[in-house]
C-alpha positions as CSV (number, residue, x, y, z in Angstrom):
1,X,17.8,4.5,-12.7
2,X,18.1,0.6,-12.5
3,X,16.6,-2.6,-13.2
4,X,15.9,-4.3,-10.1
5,X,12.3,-4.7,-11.6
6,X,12.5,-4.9,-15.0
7,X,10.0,-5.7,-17.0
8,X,7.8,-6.4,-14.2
9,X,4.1,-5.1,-14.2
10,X,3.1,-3.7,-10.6
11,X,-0.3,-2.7,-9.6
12,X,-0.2,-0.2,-7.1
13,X,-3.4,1.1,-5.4
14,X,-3.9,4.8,-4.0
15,X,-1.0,6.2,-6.3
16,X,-2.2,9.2,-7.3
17,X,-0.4,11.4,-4.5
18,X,1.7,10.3,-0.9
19,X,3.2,7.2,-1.1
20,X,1.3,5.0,-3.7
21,X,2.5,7.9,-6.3
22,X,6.3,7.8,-4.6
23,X,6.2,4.2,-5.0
24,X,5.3,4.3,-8.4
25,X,8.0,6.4,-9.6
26,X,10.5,4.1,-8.0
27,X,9.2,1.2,-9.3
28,X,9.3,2.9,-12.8
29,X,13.0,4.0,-12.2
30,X,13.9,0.6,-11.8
31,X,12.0,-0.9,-15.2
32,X,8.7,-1.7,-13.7
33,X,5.7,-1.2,-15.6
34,X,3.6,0.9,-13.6
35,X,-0.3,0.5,-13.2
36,X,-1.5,3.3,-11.4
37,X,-5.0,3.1,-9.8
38,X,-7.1,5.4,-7.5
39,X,-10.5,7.0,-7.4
40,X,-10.4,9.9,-9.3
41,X,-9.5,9.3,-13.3
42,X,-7.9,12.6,-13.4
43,X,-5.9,12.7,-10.5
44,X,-4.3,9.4,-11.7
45,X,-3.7,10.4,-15.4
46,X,-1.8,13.3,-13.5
47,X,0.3,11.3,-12.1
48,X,1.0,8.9,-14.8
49,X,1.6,11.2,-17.0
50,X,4.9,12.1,-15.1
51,X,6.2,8.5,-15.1
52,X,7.6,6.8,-18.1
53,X,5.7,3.8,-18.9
54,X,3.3,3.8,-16.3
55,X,-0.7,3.4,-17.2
56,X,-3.8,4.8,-15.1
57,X,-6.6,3.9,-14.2
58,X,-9.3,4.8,-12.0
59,X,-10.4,2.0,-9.5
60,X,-12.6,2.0,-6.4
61,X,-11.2,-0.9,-3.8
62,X,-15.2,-1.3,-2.7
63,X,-15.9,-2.1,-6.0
64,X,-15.2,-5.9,-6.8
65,X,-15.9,-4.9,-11.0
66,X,-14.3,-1.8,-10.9
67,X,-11.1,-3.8,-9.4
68,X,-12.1,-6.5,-12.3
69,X,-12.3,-4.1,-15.1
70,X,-8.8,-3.1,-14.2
71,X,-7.0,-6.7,-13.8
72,X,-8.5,-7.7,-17.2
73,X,-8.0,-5.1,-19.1
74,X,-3.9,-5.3,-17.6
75,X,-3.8,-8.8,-18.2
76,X,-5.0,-8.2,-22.0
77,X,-2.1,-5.5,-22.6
78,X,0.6,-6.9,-20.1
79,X,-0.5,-10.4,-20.3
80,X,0.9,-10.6,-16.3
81,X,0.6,-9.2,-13.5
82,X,4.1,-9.6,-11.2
83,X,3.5,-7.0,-8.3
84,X,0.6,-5.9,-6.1
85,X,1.1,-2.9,-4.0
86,X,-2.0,-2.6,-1.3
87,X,-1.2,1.1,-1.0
88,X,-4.9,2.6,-1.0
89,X,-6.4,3.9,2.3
90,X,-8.6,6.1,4.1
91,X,-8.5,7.5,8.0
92,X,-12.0,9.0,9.5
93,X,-11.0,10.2,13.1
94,X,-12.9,10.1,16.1
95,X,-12.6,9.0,19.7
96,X,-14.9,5.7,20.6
97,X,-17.6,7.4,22.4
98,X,-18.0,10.0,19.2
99,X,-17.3,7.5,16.3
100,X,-20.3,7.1,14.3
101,X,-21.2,3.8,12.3
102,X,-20.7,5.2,8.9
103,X,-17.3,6.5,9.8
104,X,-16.4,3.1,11.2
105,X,-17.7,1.0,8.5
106,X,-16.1,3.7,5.3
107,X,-12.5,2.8,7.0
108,X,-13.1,-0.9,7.1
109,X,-14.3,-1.0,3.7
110,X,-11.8,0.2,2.1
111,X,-8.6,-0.6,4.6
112,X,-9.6,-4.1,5.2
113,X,-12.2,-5.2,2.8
114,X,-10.5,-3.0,-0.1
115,X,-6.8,-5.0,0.6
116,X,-9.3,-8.4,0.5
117,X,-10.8,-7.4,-2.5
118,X,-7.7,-6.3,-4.8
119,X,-5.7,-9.5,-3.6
120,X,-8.6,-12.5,-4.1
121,X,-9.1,-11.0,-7.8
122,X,-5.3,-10.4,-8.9
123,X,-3.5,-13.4,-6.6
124,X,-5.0,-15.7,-9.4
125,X,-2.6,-14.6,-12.2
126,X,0.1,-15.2,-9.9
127,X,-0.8,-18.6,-9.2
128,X,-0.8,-19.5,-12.5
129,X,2.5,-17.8,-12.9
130,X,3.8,-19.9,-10.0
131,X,5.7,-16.0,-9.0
132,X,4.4,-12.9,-7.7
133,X,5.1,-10.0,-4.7
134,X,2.2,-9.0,-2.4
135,X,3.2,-6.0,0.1
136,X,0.3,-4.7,2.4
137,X,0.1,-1.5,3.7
138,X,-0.3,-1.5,7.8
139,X,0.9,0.8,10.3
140,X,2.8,1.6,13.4
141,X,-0.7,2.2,14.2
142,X,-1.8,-1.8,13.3
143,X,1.3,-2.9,15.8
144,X,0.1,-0.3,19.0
145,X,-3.1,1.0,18.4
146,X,-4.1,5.0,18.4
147,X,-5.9,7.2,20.1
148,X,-8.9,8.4,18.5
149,X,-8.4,5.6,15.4
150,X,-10.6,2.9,16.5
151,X,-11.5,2.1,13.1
152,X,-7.6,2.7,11.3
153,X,-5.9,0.5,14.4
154,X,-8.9,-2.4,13.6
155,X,-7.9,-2.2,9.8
156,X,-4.2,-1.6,10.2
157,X,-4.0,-4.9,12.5
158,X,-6.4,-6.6,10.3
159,X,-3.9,-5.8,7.4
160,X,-0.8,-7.9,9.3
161,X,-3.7,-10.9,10.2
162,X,-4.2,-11.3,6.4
163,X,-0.5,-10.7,5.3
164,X,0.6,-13.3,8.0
165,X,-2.6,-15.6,6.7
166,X,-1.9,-15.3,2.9
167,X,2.0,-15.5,3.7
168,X,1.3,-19.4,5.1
169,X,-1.2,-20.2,2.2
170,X,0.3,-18.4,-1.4
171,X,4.1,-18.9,0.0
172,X,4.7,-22.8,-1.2
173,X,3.1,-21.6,-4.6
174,X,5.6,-19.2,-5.5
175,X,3.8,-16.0,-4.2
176,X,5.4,-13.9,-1.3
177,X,3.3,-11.7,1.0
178,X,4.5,-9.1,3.3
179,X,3.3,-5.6,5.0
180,X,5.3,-2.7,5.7
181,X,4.3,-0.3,9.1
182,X,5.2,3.3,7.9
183,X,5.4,5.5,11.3
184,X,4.2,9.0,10.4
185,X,5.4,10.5,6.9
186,X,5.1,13.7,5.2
187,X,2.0,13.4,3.1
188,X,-0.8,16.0,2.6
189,X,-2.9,13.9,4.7
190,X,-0.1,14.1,7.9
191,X,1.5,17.5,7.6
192,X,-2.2,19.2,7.4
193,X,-2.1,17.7,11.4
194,X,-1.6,21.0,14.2
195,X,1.9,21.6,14.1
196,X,1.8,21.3,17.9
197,X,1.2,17.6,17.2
198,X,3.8,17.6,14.5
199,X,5.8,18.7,16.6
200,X,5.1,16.1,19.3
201,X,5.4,13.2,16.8
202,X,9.0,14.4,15.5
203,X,10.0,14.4,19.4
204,X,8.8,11.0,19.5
205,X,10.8,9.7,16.8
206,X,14.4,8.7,17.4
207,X,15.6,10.4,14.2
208,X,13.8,13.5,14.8
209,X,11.5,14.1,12.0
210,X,8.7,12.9,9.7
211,X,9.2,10.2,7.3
212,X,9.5,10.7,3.6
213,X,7.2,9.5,1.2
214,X,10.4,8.3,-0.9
215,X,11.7,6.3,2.3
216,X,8.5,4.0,2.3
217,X,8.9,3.3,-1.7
218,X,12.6,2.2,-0.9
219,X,11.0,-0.3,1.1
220,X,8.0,-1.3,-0.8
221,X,10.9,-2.0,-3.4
222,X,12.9,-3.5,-1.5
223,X,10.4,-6.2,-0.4
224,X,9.0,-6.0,-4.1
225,X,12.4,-7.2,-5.3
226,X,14.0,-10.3,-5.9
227,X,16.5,-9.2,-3.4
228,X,13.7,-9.7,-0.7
229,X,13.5,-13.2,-2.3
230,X,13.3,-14.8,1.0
231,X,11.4,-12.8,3.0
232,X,7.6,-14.1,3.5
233,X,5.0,-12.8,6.1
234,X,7.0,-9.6,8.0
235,X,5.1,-6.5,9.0
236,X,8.3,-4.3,8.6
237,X,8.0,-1.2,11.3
238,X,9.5,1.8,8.7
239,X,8.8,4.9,11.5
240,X,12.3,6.4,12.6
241,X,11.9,4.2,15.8
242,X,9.0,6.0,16.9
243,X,8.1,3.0,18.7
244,X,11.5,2.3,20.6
């Protein structure tokens, strides 16, 4: 326990499980109060309800009043929102010549358009608080591309083009934008991959294993932190060296 955020009220998207749900345990650990949000109400209760001091609520990243409903109602208890977390996103596989449309356009909706939508209708609060963390989440994937993730790589890269973008414009008023690049971590969503290509990936990485979901909240924290007071517009790579 700590209090590198105390008192400071984080939004963090896709928290219900993986990463978003590590993230906001940290955060809580170190005197954050925690706004959950995902999809599925009781999912996110779930997980809320094994956090001190953390609230949930569901909300849909396509959906510019569900994300509405959520920042004013926040603002009306917390009064301020400190800490945005662009944790929420989907994958839908396919190599180019198989992708369909609607696979395609679900994974920019909600990877791209979902990180546009949260951050246009919560940056405002931060303006006007002349303070405020933004920390996108990218890729290894949004640095190389990968195959069979035409749609993920386009979203993943998009992700760095508006954290580098928002970094230049929200940085002289007070508000700091960067992106982490998590390699491959051990989520549901990874470890349900053929262990032959779990096997392959931990080859691959210079450390010789999957990432944690607790590794990529460090960082998240990190960044989220007045520690990281300094740093503006990075896409941090957070994958073992997989890359290297």
């Amino acid at each position: 326990m700590g209090d590198r955020l105390k008192d400071k009220v984080a939004i963090i998207t896709g928290a219900a499980k993986g990463i978003g749900f590590a993230t906001a345990q940290r955060f809580a650990g170190e005197g954050a109060i925690v706004i959950l949000a995902d999809m599925n109400l009781e999912s996110v209760k779930g997980a809320a309800a094994q956090i001190p001091s953390a609230q949930a609520y569901a909300m849909n990243v396509t959906d510019r009043a569900s994300i509405q409903a959520v920042v004013d109602q926040v603002m009306q208890k917390q009064g301020r929102i400190d800490i945005l977390i662009n944790n929420a996103g989907i994958t839908q596989d396919a190599r180019l010549v198989k992708m369909t449309e609607a696979q395609f356009d679900a994974v920019i909706d909600v990877n791209l358009k979902g990180v546009f939508n949260c951050t246009q209708l919560i940056v405002p609060h931060m303006l006007e608080a002349k303070s405020g963390a933004i920390i996108n989440a990218s890729s290894v994937v949004g640095i190389y591309g990968n195959f069979g993730q035409t749609n993920y790589s386009a979203t993943k890269f998009g992700v760095i083009g508006f954290t580098k973008t928002w970094a230049r414009e929200l940085g002289p008023k007070g508000v700091r934008v960067n992106a982490i690049c998590p390699g491959f971590i051990a989520t549901e969503m990874i470890k349900a991959m053929p262990e032959n290509i779990l096997q392959d990936i931990k080859r691959r990485s210079w450390l010789g294993r999957l990432g944690t979901p607790e590794e990529i909240a460090s960082v998240y924290l990190f960044l989220a932190s007045n520690e990281a007071s300094f740093i503006n517009g990075v896409a941090l790579e957070v994958s073992g060296g997989i890359s290297l």
